[in-house]
C-alpha positions in Angstrom: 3.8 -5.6 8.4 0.2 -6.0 6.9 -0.2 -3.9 4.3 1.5 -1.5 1.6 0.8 1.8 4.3 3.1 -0.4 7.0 5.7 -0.7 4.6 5.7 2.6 3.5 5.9 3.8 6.9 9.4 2.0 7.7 10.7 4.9 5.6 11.5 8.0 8.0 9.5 10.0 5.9 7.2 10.5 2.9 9.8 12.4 1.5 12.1 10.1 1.8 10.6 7.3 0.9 9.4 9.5 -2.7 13.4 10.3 -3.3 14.3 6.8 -3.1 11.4 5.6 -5.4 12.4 8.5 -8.1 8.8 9.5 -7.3 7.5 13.5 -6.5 5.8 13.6 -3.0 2.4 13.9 -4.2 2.9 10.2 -5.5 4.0 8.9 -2.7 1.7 10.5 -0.6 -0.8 9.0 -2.9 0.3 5.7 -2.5 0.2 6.1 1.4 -3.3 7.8 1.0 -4.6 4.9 -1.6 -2.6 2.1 1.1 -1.3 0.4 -2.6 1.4 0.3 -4.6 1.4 -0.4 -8.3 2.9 -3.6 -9.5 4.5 -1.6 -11.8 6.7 0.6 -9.1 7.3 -3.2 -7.4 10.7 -3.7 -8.6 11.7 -0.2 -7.5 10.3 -0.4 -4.1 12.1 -3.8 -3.7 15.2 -2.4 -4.6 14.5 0.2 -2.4 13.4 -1.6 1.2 16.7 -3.8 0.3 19.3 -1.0 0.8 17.2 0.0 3.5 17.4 -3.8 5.0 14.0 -4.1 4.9 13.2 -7.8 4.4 10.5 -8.2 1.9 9.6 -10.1 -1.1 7.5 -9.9 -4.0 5.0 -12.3 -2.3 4.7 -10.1 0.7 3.2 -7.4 -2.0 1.2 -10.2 -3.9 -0.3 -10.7 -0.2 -1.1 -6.9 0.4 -2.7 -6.8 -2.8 -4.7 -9.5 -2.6 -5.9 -8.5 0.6 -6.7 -5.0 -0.4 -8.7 -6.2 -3.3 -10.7 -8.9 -0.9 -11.4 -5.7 1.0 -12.8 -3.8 -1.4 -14.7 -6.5 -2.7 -16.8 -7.0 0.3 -20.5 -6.0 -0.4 -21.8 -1.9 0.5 -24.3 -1.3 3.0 -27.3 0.3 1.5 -29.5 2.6 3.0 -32.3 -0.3 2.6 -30.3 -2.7 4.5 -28.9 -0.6 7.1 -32.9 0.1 7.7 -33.5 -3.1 8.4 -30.8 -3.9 10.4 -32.0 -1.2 12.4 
């Protein structure tokens, strides 16, 4: 498991996986679309994998986070430098 989207995807559904976070589907599938959770849903979603026997902890979801945000930090192509590269 690599990221928030793998986690979420344990659940046998979206639907599910909404009902057990006290969420409506169009948050969860927002958080699947997005691939993040909100720290502030974290102690709910922990609570949740657990009576689903999911092992994970809050530093897995420090680690997805962190590597989300290094993703999206990394630098645009620009029309200019996709020029040149061409």
């Amino acid at each position: 498991m690599r990221s928030f989207r793998d986690l979420i995807a344990l659940w046998p559904t979206r639907v599910v996986f909404a009902r057990e976070m006290g969420l409506d589907y169009e948050a969860a599938a927002g958080m699947y679309g997005r691939a993040f959770i909100h720290p502030h849903y974290w102690p709910t979603l922990l609570e949740a994998a657990h009576r689903r026997g999911i092992n994970i902890t809050p530093e897995d979801l420090m680690r997805f986070s962190d590597r989300r945000r290094r993703r999206r930090r990394r630098k645009k192509k620009t029309a200019e430098s996709a020029a040149i590269a061409a």
